[in-house]
C-alpha positions in Angstrom: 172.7 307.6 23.4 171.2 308.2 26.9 168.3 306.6 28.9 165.2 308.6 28.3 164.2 307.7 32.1 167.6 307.6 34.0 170.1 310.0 31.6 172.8 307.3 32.0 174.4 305.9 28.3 172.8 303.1 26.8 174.7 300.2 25.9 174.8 298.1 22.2 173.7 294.8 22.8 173.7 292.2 19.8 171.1 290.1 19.9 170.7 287.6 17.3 172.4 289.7 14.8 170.0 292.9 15.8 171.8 295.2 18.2 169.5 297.3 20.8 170.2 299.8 22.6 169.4 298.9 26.3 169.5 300.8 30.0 171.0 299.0 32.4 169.5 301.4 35.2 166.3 301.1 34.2 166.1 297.9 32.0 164.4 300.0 29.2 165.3 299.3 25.3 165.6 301.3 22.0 164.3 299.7 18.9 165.5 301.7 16.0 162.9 301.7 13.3 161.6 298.4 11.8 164.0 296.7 14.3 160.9 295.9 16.8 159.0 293.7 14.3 161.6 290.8 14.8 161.5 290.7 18.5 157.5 291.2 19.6 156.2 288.2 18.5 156.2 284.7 21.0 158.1 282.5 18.9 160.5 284.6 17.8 163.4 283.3 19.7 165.8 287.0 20.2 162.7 288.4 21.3 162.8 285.9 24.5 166.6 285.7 24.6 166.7 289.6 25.3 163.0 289.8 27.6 164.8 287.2 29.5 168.2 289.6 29.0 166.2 292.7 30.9 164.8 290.7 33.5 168.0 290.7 35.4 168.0 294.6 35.7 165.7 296.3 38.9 164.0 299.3 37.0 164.0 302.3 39.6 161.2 303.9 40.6 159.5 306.4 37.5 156.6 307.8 36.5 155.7 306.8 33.5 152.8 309.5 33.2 156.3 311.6 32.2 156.9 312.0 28.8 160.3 311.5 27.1 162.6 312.7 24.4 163.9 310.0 22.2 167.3 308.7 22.8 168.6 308.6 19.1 166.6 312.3 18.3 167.5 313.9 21.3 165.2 317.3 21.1 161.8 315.1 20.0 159.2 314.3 22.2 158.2 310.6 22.2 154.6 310.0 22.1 152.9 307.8 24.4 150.0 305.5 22.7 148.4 301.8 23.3 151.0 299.3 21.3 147.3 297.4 20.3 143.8 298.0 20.2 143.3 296.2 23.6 144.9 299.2 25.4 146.6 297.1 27.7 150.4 298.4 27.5 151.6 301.8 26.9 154.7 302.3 25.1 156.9 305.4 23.3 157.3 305.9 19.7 159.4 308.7 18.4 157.6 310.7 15.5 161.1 311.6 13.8 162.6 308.5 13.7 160.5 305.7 14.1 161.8 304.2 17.3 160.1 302.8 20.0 161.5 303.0 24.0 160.1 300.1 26.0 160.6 300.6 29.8 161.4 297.6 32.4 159.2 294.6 31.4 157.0 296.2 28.4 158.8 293.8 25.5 158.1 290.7 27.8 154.1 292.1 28.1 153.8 292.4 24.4 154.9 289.2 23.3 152.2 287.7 24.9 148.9 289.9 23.7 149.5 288.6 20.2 151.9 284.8 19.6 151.7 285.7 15.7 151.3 288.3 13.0 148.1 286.7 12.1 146.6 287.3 15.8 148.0 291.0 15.2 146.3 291.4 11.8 142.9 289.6 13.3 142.7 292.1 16.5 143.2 295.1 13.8 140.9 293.8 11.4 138.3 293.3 14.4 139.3 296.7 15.7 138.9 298.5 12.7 135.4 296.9 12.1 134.2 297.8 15.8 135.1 301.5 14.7 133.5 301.6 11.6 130.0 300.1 13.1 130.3 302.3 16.1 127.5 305.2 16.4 130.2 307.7 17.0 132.0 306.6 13.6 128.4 306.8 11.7 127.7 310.1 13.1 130.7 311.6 11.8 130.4 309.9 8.3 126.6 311.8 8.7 128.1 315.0 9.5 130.6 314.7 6.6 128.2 314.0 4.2 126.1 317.3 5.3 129.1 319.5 4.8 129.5 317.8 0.8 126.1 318.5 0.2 126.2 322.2 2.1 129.3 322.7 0.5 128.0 321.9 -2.9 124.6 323.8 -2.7 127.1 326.9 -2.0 128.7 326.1 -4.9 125.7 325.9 -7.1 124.6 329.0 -5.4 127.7 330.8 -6.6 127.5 329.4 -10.3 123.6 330.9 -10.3 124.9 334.5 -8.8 127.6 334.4 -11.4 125.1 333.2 -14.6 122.9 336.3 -13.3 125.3 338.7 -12.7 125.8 338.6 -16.9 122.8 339.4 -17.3 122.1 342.2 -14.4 125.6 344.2 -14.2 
């Protein structure tokens, strides 16, 4: 596999009994699907062993506005979103496979917005529940409702035109 920012091969590292993918050029690393779940959280001791790992790389300069295929799927696209609701780091996910890219210093970042699953669960819980009570969230439940009841006042519309239609051929 190649580095999605510098196109040089990424090299198998073990880390407690998990092996990444990692760019020495860029001190970027591949999660493979599920894989990130035992390295994002504080206390989770491979998580620091391989933060601390990257550290001793000097990422080159890159734009990370760019986007970038995924290492493992080659020809996909990785989308760019917010890892949390705080919208405070950006990472890659690959649609196809599941995989998340982290460039220089992103996995060292996200183990501190949330220590434990719990914190994770609590911001989501707390975002979800912003969204829900937002204006913009009622509105659209509103508009929804509208098209049900347009939707089924055509409907009764058409029954009617059919019942008459027997009647008046």
């Amino acid at each position: 596999m190649l580095c999605p920012r510098t196109g040089t091969p990424l090299k198998a590292v073990k880390v407690g009994g998990i092996t990444v993918d990692i760019s020495t050029a860029c001190g970027g690393v591949f999660f493979d699907h599920l894989e990130l779940q035992h390295f994002d959280e504080k206390h989770e001791r491979r998580g620091q062993v391989l933060a601390d790992h990257l550290k001793q790389f000097t990422p080159p300069k890159i734009d990370l506005n760019q986007r970038i295929k995924c290492p493992k799927c080659i020809k996909i696209i990785m989308q760019r979103h917010y890892y949390s609701p705080k919208k405070i780091i950006e990472i890659d996910e690959c649609p196809g496979c599941g995989g998340f890219w982290f460039d220089y210093g992103e996995l060292e970042k996200i183990r501190t917005l949330f220590p434990t699953k719990a914190d994770r669960d609590n911001a989501a819980r707390e975002f979800e529940e912003n969204i829900i009570h937002s204006s913009q969230y009622q509105g659209h439940i509103k508009h929804l409702e509208a098209k049900e009841a347009m939707a089924k006042r055509i409907q009764n519309i058409k029954q009617v035109n059919s019942f008459l239609y027997l009647f008046n051929p």
